[in-house]
N, C-alpha and C positions, 0 to 999 in steps of 0.2 A: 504494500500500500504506500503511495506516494503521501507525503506530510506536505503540510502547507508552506515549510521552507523550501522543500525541495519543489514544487508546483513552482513557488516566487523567483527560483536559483534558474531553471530550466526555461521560466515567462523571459528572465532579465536575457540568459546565454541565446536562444532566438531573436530576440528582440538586437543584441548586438551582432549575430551572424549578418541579422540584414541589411545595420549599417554597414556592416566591413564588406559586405557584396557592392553595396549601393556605392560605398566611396572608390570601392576598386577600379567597380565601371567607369568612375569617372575619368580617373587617371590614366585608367586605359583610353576613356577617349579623349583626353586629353592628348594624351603621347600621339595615340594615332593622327589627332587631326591637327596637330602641330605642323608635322612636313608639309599637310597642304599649304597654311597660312606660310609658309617661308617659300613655297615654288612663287609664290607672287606676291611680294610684300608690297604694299602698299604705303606705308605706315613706317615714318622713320622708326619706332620703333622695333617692327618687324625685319627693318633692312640691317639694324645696329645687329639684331639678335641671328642674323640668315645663316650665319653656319653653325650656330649651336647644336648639339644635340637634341634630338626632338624628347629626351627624357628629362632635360631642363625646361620643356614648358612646366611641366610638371611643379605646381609648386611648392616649396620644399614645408611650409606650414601643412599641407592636404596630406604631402605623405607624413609626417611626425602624428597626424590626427590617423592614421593607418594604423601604425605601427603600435600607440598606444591605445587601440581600440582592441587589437590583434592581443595585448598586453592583457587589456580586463576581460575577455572572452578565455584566454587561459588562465586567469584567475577565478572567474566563476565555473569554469570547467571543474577545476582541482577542486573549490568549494563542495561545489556538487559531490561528487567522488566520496569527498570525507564523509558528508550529511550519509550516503551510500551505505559506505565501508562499520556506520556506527550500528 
Protein backbone atom coordinates (compact mmCIF):
# COMPACT_ATOMS: atom_id res chain seq x y z
CA UNK A 1 0.00 0.00 0.00
CA UNK A 2 1.31 3.30 -1.07
CA UNK A 3 1.27 6.06 2.14
CA UNK A 4 0.53 9.46 1.57
CA UNK A 5 4.35 10.59 1.41
CA UNK A 6 5.08 8.25 -0.87
CA UNK A 7 1.77 9.32 -3.21
CA UNK A 8 3.24 13.40 -2.59
CA UNK A 9 7.30 11.87 -3.38
CA UNK A 10 6.02 10.20 -6.79
CA UNK A 11 3.11 13.41 -7.53
CA UNK A 12 6.55 15.90 -6.83
CA UNK A 13 9.36 13.18 -9.07
CA UNK A 14 6.49 13.38 -12.28
CA UNK A 15 5.70 16.49 -11.91
CA UNK A 16 9.76 17.20 -12.26
CA UNK A 17 10.22 14.53 -15.04
CA UNK A 18 8.09 16.83 -17.15
CA UNK A 19 9.83 19.84 -16.48
CA UNK A 20 13.30 18.24 -17.22
CA UNK A 21 11.45 16.83 -20.70
CA UNK A 22 9.96 20.26 -21.21
CA UNK A 23 13.37 22.40 -20.73
CA UNK A 24 15.28 19.72 -22.75
CA UNK A 25 13.10 20.26 -25.70
CA UNK A 26 13.88 23.46 -25.42
CA UNK A 27 17.58 23.56 -25.63
CA UNK A 28 17.28 21.19 -28.07
CA UNK A 29 15.54 23.57 -30.03
CA UNK A 30 17.35 25.94 -29.24
CA UNK A 31 20.66 24.26 -30.41
CA UNK A 32 18.99 23.06 -33.56
CA UNK A 33 17.54 26.30 -34.77
CA UNK A 34 20.51 28.39 -33.83
CA UNK A 35 22.43 27.25 -37.25
CA UNK A 36 19.41 28.52 -39.18
CA UNK A 37 19.50 32.15 -37.59
CA UNK A 38 23.58 32.22 -38.34
CA UNK A 39 23.10 30.92 -42.38
CA UNK A 40 21.48 34.51 -42.43
CA UNK A 41 22.18 36.81 -39.99
CA UNK A 42 20.47 39.71 -40.08
CA UNK A 43 21.09 41.26 -36.86
CA UNK A 44 24.48 42.68 -35.87
CA UNK A 45 24.19 40.73 -33.25
CA UNK A 46 23.61 37.45 -35.11
CA UNK A 47 26.67 38.47 -37.43
CA UNK A 48 29.03 39.26 -34.09
CA UNK A 49 27.96 35.64 -33.00
CA UNK A 50 28.14 33.61 -36.91
CA UNK A 51 30.78 31.37 -36.17
CA UNK A 52 29.99 30.25 -32.78
CA UNK A 53 28.99 27.19 -31.91
CA UNK A 54 25.33 26.43 -32.24
CA UNK A 55 25.54 24.99 -28.57
CA UNK A 56 26.37 28.54 -27.23
CA UNK A 57 22.94 29.75 -28.39
CA UNK A 58 22.03 27.77 -25.67
CA UNK A 59 21.80 29.74 -22.77
CA UNK A 60 24.08 28.93 -20.02
CA UNK A 61 21.20 30.06 -17.12
CA UNK A 62 18.54 27.30 -19.02
CA UNK A 63 21.19 24.62 -18.82
CA UNK A 64 22.26 25.28 -14.95
CA UNK A 65 18.16 25.21 -14.53
CA UNK A 66 18.63 21.55 -16.28
CA UNK A 67 21.15 20.37 -14.56
CA UNK A 68 19.66 21.27 -11.18
CA UNK A 69 16.20 20.17 -11.99
CA UNK A 70 18.03 16.64 -13.03
CA UNK A 71 19.63 17.24 -9.29
CA UNK A 72 16.11 17.35 -7.27
CA UNK A 73 14.51 14.44 -9.54
CA UNK A 74 17.41 12.30 -8.12
CA UNK A 75 16.84 13.58 -5.00
CA UNK A 76 13.34 12.80 -4.78
CA UNK A 77 14.02 9.41 -6.51
CA UNK A 78 16.45 8.36 -3.47
CA UNK A 79 13.65 9.96 -1.01
CA UNK A 80 11.28 7.70 -2.50
CA UNK A 81 13.54 4.42 -2.38
CA UNK A 82 14.08 5.07 1.49
CA UNK A 83 10.14 5.83 2.24
CA UNK A 84 10.28 2.11 0.14
CA UNK A 85 13.02 0.23 1.65
CA UNK A 86 11.38 1.27 5.45
Amino acid sequence: MITQEQQRLQDKILAKRQQIDFERTSLEETIAFSSENRENPDVMEETKNFDDPAQNAADSAEMKSLRAAERELEDLLRQLEALKGK
